[in-house]
C-alpha positions in Angstrom: 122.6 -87.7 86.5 120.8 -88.5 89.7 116.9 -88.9 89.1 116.1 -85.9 91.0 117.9 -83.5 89.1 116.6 -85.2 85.8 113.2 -84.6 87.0 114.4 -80.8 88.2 115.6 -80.3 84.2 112.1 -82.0 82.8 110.0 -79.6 85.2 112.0 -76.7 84.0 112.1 -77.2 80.4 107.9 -77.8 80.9 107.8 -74.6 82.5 109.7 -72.7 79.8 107.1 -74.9 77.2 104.2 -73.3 79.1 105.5 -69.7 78.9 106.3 -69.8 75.4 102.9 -70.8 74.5 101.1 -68.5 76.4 103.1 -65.6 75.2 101.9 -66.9 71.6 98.2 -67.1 72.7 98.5 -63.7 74.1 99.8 -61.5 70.8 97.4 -63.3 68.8 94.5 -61.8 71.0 95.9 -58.6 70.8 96.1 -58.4 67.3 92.6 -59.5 66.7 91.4 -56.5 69.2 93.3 -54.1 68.3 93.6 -54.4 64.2 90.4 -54.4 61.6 88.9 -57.3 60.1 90.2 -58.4 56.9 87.6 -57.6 54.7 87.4 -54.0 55.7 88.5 -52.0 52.9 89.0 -48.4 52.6 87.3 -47.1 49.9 89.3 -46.0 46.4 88.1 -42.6 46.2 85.8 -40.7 48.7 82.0 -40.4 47.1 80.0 -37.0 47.6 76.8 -37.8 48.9 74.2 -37.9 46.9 72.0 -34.7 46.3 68.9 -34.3 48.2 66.0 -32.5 45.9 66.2 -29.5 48.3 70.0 -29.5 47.1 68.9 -29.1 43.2 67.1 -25.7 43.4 68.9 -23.2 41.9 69.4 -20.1 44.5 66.3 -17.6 44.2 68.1 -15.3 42.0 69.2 -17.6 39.4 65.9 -19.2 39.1 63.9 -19.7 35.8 62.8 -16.6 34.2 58.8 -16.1 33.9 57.8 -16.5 30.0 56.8 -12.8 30.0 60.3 -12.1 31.1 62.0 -14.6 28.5 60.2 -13.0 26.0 61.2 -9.2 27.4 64.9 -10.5 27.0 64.1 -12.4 23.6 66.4 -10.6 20.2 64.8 -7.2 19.3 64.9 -8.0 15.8 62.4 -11.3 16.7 58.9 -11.2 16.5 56.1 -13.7 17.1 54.3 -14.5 13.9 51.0 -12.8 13.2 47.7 -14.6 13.3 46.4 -15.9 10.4 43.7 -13.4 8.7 40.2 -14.6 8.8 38.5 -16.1 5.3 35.3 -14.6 5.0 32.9 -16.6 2.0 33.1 -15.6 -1.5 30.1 -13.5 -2.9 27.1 -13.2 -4.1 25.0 -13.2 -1.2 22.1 -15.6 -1.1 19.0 -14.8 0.2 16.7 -16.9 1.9 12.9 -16.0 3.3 10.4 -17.5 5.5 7.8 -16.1 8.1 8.7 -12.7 7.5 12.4 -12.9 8.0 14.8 -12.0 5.1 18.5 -14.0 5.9 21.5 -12.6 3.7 24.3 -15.2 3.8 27.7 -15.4 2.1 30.4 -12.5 1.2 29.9 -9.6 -0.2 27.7 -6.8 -0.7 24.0 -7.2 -0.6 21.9 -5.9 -2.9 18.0 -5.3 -4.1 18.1 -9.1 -5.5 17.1 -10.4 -2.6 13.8 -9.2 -3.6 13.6 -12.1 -6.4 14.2 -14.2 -3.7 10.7 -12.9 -1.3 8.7 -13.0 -4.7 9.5 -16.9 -5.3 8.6 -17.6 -1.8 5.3 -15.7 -1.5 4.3 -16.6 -5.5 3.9 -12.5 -5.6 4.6 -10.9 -8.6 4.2 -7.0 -7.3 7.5 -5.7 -5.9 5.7 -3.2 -3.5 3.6 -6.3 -1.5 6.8 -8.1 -1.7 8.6 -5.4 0.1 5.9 -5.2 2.9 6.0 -8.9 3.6 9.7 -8.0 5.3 9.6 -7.6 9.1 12.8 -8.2 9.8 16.7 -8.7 8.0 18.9 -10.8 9.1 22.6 -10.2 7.4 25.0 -12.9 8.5 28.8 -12.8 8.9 30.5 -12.4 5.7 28.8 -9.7 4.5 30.6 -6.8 3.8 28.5 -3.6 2.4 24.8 -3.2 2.4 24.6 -1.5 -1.1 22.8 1.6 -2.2 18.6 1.3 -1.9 19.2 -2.3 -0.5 15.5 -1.8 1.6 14.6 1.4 0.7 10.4 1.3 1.0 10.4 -2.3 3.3 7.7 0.3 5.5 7.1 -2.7 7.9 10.7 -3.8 8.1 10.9 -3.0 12.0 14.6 -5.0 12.9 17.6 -5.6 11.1 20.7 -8.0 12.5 24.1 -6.7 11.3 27.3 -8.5 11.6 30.6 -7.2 12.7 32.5 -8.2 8.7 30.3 -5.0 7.6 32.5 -1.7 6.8 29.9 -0.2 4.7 26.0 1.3 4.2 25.0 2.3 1.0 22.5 5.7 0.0 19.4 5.3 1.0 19.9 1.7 2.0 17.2 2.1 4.5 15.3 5.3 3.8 11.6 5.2 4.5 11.5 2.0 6.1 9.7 1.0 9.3 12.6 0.4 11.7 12.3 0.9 15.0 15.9 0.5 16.0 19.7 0.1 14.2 22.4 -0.8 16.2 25.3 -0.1 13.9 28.5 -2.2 14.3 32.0 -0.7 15.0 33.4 -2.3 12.0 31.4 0.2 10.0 33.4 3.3 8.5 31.3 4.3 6.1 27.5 5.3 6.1 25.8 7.0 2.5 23.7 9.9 2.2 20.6 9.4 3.9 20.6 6.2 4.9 18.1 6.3 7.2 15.9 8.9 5.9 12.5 9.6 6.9 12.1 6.4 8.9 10.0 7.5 11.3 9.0 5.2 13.7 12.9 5.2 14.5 13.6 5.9 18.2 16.7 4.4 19.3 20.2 4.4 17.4 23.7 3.2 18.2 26.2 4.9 15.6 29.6 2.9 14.9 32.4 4.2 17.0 34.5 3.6 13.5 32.4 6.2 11.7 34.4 9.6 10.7 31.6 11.5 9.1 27.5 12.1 9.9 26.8 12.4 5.9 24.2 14.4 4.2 20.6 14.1 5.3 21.5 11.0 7.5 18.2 11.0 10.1 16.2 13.6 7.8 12.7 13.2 8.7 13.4 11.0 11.8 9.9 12.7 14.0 10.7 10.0 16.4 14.3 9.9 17.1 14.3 12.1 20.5 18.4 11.2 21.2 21.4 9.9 19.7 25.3 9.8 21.1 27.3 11.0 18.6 30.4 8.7 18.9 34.0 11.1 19.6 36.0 10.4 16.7 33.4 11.6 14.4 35.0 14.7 12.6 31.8 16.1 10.1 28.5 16.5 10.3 26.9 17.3 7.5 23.9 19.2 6.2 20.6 18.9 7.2 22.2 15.8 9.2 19.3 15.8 11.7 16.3 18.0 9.5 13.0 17.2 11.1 14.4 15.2 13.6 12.5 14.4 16.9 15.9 15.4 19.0 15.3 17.2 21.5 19.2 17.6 22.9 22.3 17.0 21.1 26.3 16.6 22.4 28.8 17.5 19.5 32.0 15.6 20.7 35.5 17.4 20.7 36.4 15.6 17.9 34.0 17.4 15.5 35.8 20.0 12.7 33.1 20.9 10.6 29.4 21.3 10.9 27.0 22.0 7.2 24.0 24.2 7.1 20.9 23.3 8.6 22.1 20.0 10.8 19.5 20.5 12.8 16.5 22.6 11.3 13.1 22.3 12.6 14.5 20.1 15.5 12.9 20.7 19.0 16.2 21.4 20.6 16.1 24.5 23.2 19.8 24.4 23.6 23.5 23.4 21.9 26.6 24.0 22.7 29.6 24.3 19.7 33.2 22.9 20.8 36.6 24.3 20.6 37.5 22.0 17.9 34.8 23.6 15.6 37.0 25.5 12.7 34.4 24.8 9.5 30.5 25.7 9.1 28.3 26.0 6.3 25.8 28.7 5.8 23.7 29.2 8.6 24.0 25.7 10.7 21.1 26.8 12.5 18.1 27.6 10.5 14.9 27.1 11.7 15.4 25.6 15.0 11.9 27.6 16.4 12.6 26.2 20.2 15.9 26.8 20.3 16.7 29.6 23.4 20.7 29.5 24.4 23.7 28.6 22.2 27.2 28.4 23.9 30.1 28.9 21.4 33.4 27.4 22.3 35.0 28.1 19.1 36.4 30.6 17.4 35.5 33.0 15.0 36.8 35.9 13.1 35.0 38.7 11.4 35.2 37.4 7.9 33.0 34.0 9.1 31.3 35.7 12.0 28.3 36.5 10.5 27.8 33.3 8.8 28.2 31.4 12.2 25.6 33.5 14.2 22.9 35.1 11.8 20.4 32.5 12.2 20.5 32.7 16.2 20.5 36.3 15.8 17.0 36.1 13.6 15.8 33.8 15.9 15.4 36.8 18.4 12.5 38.1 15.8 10.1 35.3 17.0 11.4 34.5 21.0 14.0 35.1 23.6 17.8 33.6 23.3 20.9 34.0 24.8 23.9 34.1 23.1 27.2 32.4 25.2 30.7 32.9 24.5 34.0 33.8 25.6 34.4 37.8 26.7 36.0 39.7 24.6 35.5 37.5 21.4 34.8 38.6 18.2 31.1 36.9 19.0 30.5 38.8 21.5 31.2 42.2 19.7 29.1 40.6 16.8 25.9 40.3 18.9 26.2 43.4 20.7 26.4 45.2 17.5 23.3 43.5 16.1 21.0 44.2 19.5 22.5 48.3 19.1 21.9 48.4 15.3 17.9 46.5 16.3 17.4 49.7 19.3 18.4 51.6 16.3 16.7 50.6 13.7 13.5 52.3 15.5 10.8 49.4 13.9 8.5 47.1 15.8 9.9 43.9 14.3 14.2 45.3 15.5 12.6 46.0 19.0 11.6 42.8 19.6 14.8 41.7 18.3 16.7 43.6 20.9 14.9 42.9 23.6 15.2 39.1 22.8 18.6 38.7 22.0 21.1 38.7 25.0 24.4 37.9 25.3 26.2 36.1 28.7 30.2 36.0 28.8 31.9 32.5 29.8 
C-alpha cells in the first residue's frame, strides 16, 4: 500500500478508537446520575411512626372513670369493709383527786367509790367534808354510765366534764349539788329520775339530742333554771318534770306524745302552747302554775279526757285572767264555754270571778 493511504487507514481506525471510548465514558455518567447509590436500601417493611404523648390520650369519652364513679359501677353485692369498732378500757374506774378536781378514768360505770379516793387524799375521815372538798368532776373517755347517787350532796361541785362514750345518768346522780351548768353529751340516751334535782344554783342546760324521755322530777326544785331547749326527738315528759323551776317559757317540740301531771307546777311561766302530736296526759298537767295567763291547745281532745286536760286552767280563772286557745269548733272549745255558762250560773262570788276570767279565742 502507498504510505499515504496507510496513514489514511491508521487515522481512521484512531478515530473509530476515540469514538468508542467516549461513548463508554458517556453511559457510565449517565448511570451514576441517573441510578441511586449502592448502599441505599429500601426498607423491609414500612415502620409507623412513633407515638407522640398527645397520640396516647384516650378520646374524652373513653377516659378513666372518677373513683366515685368506679365505685358507683362496682358489683351490688360488694361492699367496703366496715371500720373497726373503737376499744374503750376495761372497768373499774379509778379515781384520782387533787386541788379540788375529782378525775374518773377507765371504762365503766362510775360510782360513789370515788369518795374513798377524796378521803385518802385530804386524810378526812367524814364523808360530808369530803364531799364539799369537790369543785369540779372531770369523767374521761371510757366512761360509760354515771351510776345512781354518784354526787348526790357535792353542794359546791359547780362543773362537771362529760365524755362523748357516756349513754347513761343514774337517779339522783347529781341531785342537790352546786352546779352551775351541765352540758349533756348526744351519746346520752338515758337520764334517771331526778337527776338533777334541786340544784339550785343551776342556770344553763344543754339536754342530749339522743334523749327519748324527760323522766320524773328531772329539774325539780331548779329556782334558777329560767330556760332550757327541749331537744325534738324527745317523746315524754314526765311528772313534775320542771316543779319549782325558775322557767319562765317553755317550747314542747312536735315530737312530744305524752305529758305527766304537774310538769310544770309553781313555774313562773305566763304562757304554753300543747302541739298536735300531744295524744297522752296525766292528771291535771297544769297545777299550780299561779302566772300562767294563755294556753294554746293544738291537740286533740275528746269528751272522755277533756276534762282532765283543761280543769286546772279552768281553776286558774278563780285567782286571775286567762285565755283559753284552740281550734273552733273543738271539743275544747265547747268544754270551756260550758264551764264560764255553768260559773254565770252558779250565782256565787267565787263562779263570777271565774267567768269573768276565763275567755276563750278560736285559732
Amino acid at each position: 500500500m502507498s504510505t499515504v493511504k496507510k496513514r489514511g487507514a491508521a487515522l481512521l481506525l484512531a478515530l473509530v478508537l476515540a469514538l468508542s471510548l467516549a461513548a463508554c465514558g458517556g453511559g457510565k455518567a449517565d448511570q451514576a446520575e441517573t441510578e441511586p447509590p449502592a448502599e441505599t436500601q429500601e426498607p423491609a417493611e414500612t415502620q409507623e411512626p412513633a407515638e407522640t404523648p398527645e397520640d396516647t390520650q384516650p378520646p374524652e369519652d373513653s377516659q378513666t372513670e372518677e373513683p366515685a364513679a368506679q365505685e358507683a359501677a362496682a358489683p351490688a353485692g360488694e361492699t367496703k369493709p366496715e371500720p373497726e369498732p373503737e376499744t374503750l378500757p376495761a372497768g373499774p374506774p379509778t379515781y384520782t383527786f387533787a386541788d379540788g378536781v375529782l378525775t374518773c378514768s377507765g371504762g365503766g360505770e362510775v360510782q360513789t367509790e370515788w369518795l374513798d379516793a377524796v378521803k385518802t387524799a385530804l386524810f378526812e375521815t367524814d364523808d360530808y367534808r369530803a364531799k364539799a372538798e369537790v369543785k369540779k368532776v372531770v369523767v374521761e373517755r371510757g366512761i360509760t354510765s354515771i351510776g345512781m347517787y354518784a354526787y348526790q350532796g357535792c353542794e359546791n361541785l359547780a362543773e362537771a366534764v362529760l365524755p362523748d362514750t357516756l349513754t347513761s345518768i343514774g337517779e339522783k346522780a347529781f341531785n342537790e349539788s352546786g352546779l352551775t351548768s351541765i352540758d349533756i353529751p348526744d351519746s346520752v340516751t338515758e337520764i334517771g329520775e331526778r337527776a338533777f334535782r334541786k340544784c339550785e344554783n343551776l342556770t344553763s342546760v344543754k339536754l342530749s339530742n339522743g334523749l327519748k324521755e324527760i323522766p320524773y322530777a328531772l329539774f325539780t326544785g331548779c329556782k334558777n333554771l329560767t330556760s332550757i331547749k327541749i331537744p325534738e326527738g324527745v317523746t315524754r315528759i314526765g311528772e313534775y318534770a320542771f316543779d319549782e323551776a325558775g322557767l319562765t317559757e317553755l317550747t314542747i317540740p312536735e315530737s312530744v306524745t305524752a305529758i305527766g301531771g304537774g310538769f310544770i307546777r309553781e313555774c313562773p311561766i305566763t304562757s304554753i302552747t300543747f302541739p298536735a302530736s300531744l295524744t297522752e296526759w296525766g292528771g291535771n298537767i297544769y297545777y299550780d302554775s299561779i302566772n300562767l295567763t294563755e294556753a294554746t291547745f293544738l291537740c286533740e281532745a275528746t269528751m272522755d279526757n277533756v276534762e282532765v286536760l283543761l280543769k286546772g286552767f279552768v281553776e286558774v280563772a278563780y285567782d286571775h285572767p286567762i285565755t283559753i286557745h284552740a281550734p273552733a269548733g273543738s271539743v275544747i272549745e265547747g268544754y270551756v264555754k260550758r264551764q264560764i255558762e255553768n260559773a254565770k250560773n252558779a250565782g256565787d262570788g267565787m263562779s263570777d270571778t271565774q267567768a269573768k276570767n276565763l275567755t276563750f279565742s278560736p285559732i
